[in-house]
Structure formats: C-alpha cells, structure tokens
N, C-alpha and C positions, 0 to 999 in steps of 0.2 A: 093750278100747280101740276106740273109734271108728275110723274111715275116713272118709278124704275122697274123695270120686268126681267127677271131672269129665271131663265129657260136651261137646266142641268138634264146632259144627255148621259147613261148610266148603258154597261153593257154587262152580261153576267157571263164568264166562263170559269171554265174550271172549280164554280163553288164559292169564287169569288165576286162581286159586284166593283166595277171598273169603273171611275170615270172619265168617257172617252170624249166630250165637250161640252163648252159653258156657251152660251147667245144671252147676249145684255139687248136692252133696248128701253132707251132713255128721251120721249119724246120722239125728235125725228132722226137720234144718233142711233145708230146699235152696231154690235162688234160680236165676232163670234170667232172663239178659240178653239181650236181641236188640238188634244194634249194624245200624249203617248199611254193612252190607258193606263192611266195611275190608280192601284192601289189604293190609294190612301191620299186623301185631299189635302193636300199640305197650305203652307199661305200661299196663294200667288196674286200678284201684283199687275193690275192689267192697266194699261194707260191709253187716253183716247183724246181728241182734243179738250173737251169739257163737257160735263163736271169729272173728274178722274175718279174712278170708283175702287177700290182694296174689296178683297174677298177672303175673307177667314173663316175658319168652322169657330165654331161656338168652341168654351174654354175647354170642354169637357165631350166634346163633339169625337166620336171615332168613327170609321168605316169600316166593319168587320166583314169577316166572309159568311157568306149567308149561309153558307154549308161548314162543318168540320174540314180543317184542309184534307184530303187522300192521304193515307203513309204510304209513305214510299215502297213500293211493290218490286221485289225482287226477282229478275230475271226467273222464269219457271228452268229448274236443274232438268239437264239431259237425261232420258230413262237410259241408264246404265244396267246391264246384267253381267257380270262378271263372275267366272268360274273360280274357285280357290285351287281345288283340288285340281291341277292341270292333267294328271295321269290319265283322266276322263275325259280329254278334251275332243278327241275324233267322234265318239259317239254323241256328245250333250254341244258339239255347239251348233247341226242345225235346229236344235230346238232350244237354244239360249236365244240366237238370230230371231226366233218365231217369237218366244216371249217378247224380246224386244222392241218389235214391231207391232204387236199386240197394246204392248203398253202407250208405244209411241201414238197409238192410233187410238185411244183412251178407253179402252176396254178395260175395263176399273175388276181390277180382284176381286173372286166371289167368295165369302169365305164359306165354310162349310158349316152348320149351326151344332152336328153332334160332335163329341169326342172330346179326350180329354186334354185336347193341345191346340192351337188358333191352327188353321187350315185352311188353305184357299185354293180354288178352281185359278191357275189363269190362263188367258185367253190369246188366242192368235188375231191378228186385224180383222178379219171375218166375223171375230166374236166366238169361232168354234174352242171347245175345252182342248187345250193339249197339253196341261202339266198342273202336277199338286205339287204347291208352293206350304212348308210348316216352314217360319221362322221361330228363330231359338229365345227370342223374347216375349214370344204368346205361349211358351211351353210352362206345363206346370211347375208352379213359385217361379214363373217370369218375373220382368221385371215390371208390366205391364198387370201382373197378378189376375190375368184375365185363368177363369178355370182353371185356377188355382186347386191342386189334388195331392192327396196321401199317396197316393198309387206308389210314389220313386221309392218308398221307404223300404216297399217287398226285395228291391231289385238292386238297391245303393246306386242309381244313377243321382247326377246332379244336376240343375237347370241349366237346359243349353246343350247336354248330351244326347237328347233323343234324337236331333235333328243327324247330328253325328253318325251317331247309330246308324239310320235311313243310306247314308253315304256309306255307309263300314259293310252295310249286309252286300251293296253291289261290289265296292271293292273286292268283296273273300270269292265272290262269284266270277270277279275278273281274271284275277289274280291265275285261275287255273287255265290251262291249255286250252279247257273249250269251253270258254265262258256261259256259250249258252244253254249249259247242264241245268244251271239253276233256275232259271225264268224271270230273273227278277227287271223288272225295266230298269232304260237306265237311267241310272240317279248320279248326283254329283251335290257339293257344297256349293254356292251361291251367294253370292251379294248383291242387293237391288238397289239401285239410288232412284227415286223418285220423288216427288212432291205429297207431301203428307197425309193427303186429300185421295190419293191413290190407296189408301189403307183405311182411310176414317172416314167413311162417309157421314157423320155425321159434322164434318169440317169442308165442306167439299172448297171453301176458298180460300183452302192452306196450303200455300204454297212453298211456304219453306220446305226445302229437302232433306228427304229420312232415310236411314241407310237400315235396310234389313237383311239381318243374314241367316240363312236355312237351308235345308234340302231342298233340293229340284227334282222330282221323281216324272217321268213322260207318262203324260194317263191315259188309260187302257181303256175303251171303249168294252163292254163285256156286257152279258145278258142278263148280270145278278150274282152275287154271292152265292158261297157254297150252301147256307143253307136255304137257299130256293129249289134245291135242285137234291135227290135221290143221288149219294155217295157210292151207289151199288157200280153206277154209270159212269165214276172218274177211271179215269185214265189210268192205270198201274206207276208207268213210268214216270206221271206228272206228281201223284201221288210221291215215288220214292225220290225225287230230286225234291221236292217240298220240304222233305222231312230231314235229307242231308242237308241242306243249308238249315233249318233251324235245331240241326244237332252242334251243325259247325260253331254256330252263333249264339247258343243258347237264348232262342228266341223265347221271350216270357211273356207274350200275347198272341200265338198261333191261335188265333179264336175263327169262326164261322164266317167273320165279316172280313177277316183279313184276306181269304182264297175267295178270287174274282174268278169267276166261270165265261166262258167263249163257246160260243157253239164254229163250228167248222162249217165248211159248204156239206158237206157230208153226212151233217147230223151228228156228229161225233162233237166231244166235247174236249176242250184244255183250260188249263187252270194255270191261274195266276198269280203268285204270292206277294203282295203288298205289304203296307205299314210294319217295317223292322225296329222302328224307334224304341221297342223296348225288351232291348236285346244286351249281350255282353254285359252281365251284370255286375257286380263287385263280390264276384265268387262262384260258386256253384248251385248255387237256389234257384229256382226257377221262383219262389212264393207259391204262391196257390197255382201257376199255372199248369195249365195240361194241353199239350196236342192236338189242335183239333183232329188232325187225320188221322190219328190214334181211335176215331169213332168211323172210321173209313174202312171198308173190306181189305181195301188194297196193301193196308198194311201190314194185316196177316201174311201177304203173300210175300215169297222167296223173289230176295233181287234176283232183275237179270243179272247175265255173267256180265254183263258191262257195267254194271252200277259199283261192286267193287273193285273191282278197277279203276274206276274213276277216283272212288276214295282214295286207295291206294294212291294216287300219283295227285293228292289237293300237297302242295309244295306249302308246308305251313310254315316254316320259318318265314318264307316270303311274303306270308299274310299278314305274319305276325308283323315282320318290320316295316310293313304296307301303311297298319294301323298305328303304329307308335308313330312313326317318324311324318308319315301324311296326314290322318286325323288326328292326333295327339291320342289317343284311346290309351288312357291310364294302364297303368301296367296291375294295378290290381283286377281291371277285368278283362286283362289280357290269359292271365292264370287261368280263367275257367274256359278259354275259348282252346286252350292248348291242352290240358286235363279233358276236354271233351270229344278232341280232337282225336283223340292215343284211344280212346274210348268206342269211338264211332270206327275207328280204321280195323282195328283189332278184332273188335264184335261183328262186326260184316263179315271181315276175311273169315272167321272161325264157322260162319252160315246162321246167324239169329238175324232174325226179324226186321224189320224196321220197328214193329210193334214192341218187342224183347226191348230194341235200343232203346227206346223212346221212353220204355217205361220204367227202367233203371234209374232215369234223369230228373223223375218225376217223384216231387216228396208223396210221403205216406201221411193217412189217418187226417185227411183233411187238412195236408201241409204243418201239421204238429211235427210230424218223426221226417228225420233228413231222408233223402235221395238216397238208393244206393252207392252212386257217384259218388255224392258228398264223404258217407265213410268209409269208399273206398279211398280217397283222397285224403281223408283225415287221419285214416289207419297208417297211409305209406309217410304224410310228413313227419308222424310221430316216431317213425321206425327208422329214422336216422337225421345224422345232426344237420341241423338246418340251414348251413353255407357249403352243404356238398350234393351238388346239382347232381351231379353222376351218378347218383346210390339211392337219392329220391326218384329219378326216372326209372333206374330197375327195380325198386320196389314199387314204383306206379304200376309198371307193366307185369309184376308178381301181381299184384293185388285185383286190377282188372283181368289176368288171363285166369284168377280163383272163380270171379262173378262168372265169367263165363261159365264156366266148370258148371256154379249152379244152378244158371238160369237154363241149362242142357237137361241136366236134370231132374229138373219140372218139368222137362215133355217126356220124360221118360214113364 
C-alpha cells in the first residue's frame, strides 16, 4: 500500500509564521504548490490526476503569530523649539537653532537632581551644555507633582509662574536703554515638542510627543558660585547692578547659589545673577528672604554717579506693560514691582546705600513684623480713597521721601 507524504514549507517574518508551500507525494505522483505566504491555512483544494487529495486544518486548527503583532509605531514628532515671547527673538534664536540641533542629534536633557523646580542642562549636538531649560509643569504643585513645595505660599506665586518670572527678570533688564546694566543672560519663554522619551528616561521607547513649556535662560560657564569665593573681591559695580535688578523685581531668593562667579583673563572677577523664578510676588513681602549681597562689602559703598542715572531713566510704565501684556504678570504682582520701583529711584537719587535700600524691603524679627516698604505702602493706601490713583502716588511719594528722612538719620 502506498503512502501519502506531505511536506509543509513555513517562513516567519514580522512575528508572524507564513505559509509559503505544500509538496505532496503519493507513490510515484507528487505535486508541489507555492502559495502567496498566507497567513492562515485556509481550505485549499489541490487536484492531480489520482488519487485527488483535499487538505483542510483540523476543526479547531488555527495559525497564530508566534509573536504579539507590533503596534503600530508613530512617526517620531520633529524636535520643535519655539519661542512665545517674540520681543527676545534677535538675542535667543541662535541659541533656540543650537537647542534644536542638540535635540535633533539626541542629546537627551540632563536634569539637574537639586532644587525645588525640575531643571535641565540642555545640549548642543557636541553634547556641550548651552542652556537651562525649567518647564512650568515640573514646577512646584506641578502637574506632574514632581518636588512638590510649600515655598509659593511666602510669595503668592502660582504653578507655572516661576518659569514666567525667569522670562520677566530678563524682560525689566531689556526693556532699558542699555540692557546690559543688569547681567542677566538671556532668557525667553519657550516651547519643546519632542518625543517623551526626551524627558523620561525611564521610557526611552516613547515616542509619542510632549509638548513642554518653560524658560530658556543660555548657561553661563563660571568658576562657582558666590559662596566659593571672599565677597571682599566682587566687583562694586557688578555688586550695585545685582541689587538694582532685584530691587526692581523684588527678587525673594537672592541667595549665595544664585550669583555665579567668572574669573577674567586678568584675575579679576564678575558676577552673574541667575535663577529669578522667585520674584514679583503678590505684594510687597519678600517672606523670610534677605539679599545676599546685603552680606557683600560693596554694598555699603556709595553708587557711582552712573548707577543713579541709570535708575533714574529704567522707563517703568514700559516694563510694566512689557509684563502684563507679553507675560500675562498678574497685576497683583505688578503693584509691588511699581511701589518698589518709586522706592529704589527716590532712595538712590536722595544718596542711601544699596545696603539702606535693600534693607528697608526686608521684613523684621525674623520676617514676623512687615518691611518698612510694606507700611510705608499700607500707610499711603489707607490715607486716601481707593479709586484715586493720583493722591495714592502723592502720598506714596510723602511717605517714602519721610523713610528717607529716617533712614538719614541713623547715620547721623
């Protein structure tokens, strides 16, 4: 008696098992099919002179894919860096171009491990550091609730403002005729689109794309922070521009880590002022903060004649409407940047301190008892009625040209 023999030829691609031919042989007959890689063995009917043979899978016969199929993988999204704030656009886009080509060449963000808001190094194609990236969704009570902090409650910021801020301190700095009084790099708002896997490393094959929005500030190559280095040795000048921008801005973390140090070919030193994110608060408090270069010799010292002057001529209406209408900056912490402003202008021109100003701004008794600012500003709303701008600004400017008076005479 004869025998039937058949011989099924099988090929596996993509995770699936294919098959791609059947060879019969029937004594001294045999026949041999080559199918279109099917899938799945359906009936087929094969005919030959004799005996005529059917080939069916058993009743309950299937051919699965030896593997899970793939899902479907979505184009990787183009690395995007797009600026909001355009006003910044001549100085931040060749360092958006650099970001961008950093990203595009996969130099994955580094975040920073301290602080109390997500922070990232990123990278040029080389891999070298050229900018600090804070988006406003790793900030504390993100939404991301990464480093999540009590800190906002000193200040009344809200989630999503410090990044702002960062953009608002370079803005007040631009804004003036000669921008480069203040020192500050330059920053701008920002939006990233890239693949998710650019932020998460612990996803690195997520490719769907994330859209993150923050500050872009260019980073400063520098020898160390201020307190590496003897205050005796800063700079005068770098010192009093330091301290006019965080009188402008009522900056509420001027701390040791914020002023980055440079040495000069010279040996000489300049300074740097960073991280503004926690600044323009919802009023005139600083919280517990204090000055750092309030602990600096230099701020004993009398401006030059050019530092008031420059006060004099900071164009704050234009600052103001800089921040309202470009950053949205709430107009409740617009009040303390303009109250501080009449303050810092006034108190210069009249010859106190940077130390005098500074310390006026700064509450008492271990931040229990308000600022002098504060009621000097609390005395003048209450000394007239409260929809006549014109009678509050002359009692602002009675009431700070009295501080003066006093703070005169305590060096007497």
């Amino acid at each position: 008696m004869e025998s039937l023999t058949i011989q099924v030829n099988v090929l596996v691609s993509s995770g699936y098992v294919l098959l791609h031919s059947v060879e019969m042989s029937f004594g001294k007959r045999s026949v041999s099919l080559v199918l279109p890689d099917l899938p799945v063995l359906c009936g087929i009917w094969v005919g030959c002179d004799a005996p005529s043979v059917q080939l069916e899978p058993a009743r309950d016969a299937v051919i699965r894919p030896a593997l899970p199929a793939p899902p479907a993988v979505p184009a990787a999204p183009e690395f995007q860096v797009e600026l909001i704030d355009k006003k910044v656009a001549p100085e931040m886009a060749p360092l958006l171009r650099r970001v961008r080509e950093g990203l595009q060449a996969r130099q994955r963000p580094e975040r920073i491990p301290h602080g109390v808001n997500g922070t990232y190094f990123l990278k040029d194609k080389s891999g070298s550091k050229i900018a600090i990236f804070k988006p406003t969704d790793e900030e504390f009570c993100g939404s991301d609730g990464s480093d999540a902090s009590d800190d906002s409650s000193s200040f009344g910021l809200l989630p999503g403002e410090t990044a702002v801020r960062e953009a608002a301190a370079y803005r007040v700095a631009r804004e003036h005729p000669n921008p480069a009084f203040h020192l500050v790099p330059p920053t701008g708002l920002v939006r990233i689109t890239a693949p998710r896997a650019t932020f998460v490393p612990a996803e690195p094959n997520a490719t769907e794309p994330v859209v993150k929005t923050g500050s872009l500030q260019q980073f400063v190559q520098a020898e160390g922070d201020s307190e590496e280095f003897g205050p005796s040795a800063f700079p005068v000048d770098d010192v009093h521009k330091i301290g006019v921008l965080d009188l402008q801005i009522l900056n509420c973390d001027r701390n040791s880590e914020n002023v980055l140090v440079q040495e000069n070919d010279d040996g000489s030193l300049a300074l740097v002022p960073i991280d503004h994110g926690f600044s323009m608060p919802a009023g005139l408090s600083l919280g517990a903060g204090r000055f750092e270069w309030m602990n600096y010799p230099a701020s004993r010292k009398p401006f030059s004649a050019a530092t008031p002057a420059h006060i004099e001529s900071i164009p704050v209406e234009r600052v103001l409407k800089a921040l309202a209408d470009d950053l949205h900056v709430r107009p409740e912490c617009l009040v303390g940047v303009r109250v501080s402003h009449a303050w810092l202008q006034r108190a210069a021109a009249a010859g106190l301190t940077l130390f005098e100003i500074g310390d006026a701004v700064c509450r008492r008794n271990d931040c229990a008892l308000p600022s002098d600012l504060e009621l000097v500003y609390e005395a003048a709303r209450l000394s007239v009625p409260a929809d006549d701008d014109a009678a509050f600004q002359d009692a602002l400017y009675r009431k700070i040209d009295q501080l003066i008076e006093d703070v005169l005479a305590q060096r007497r």
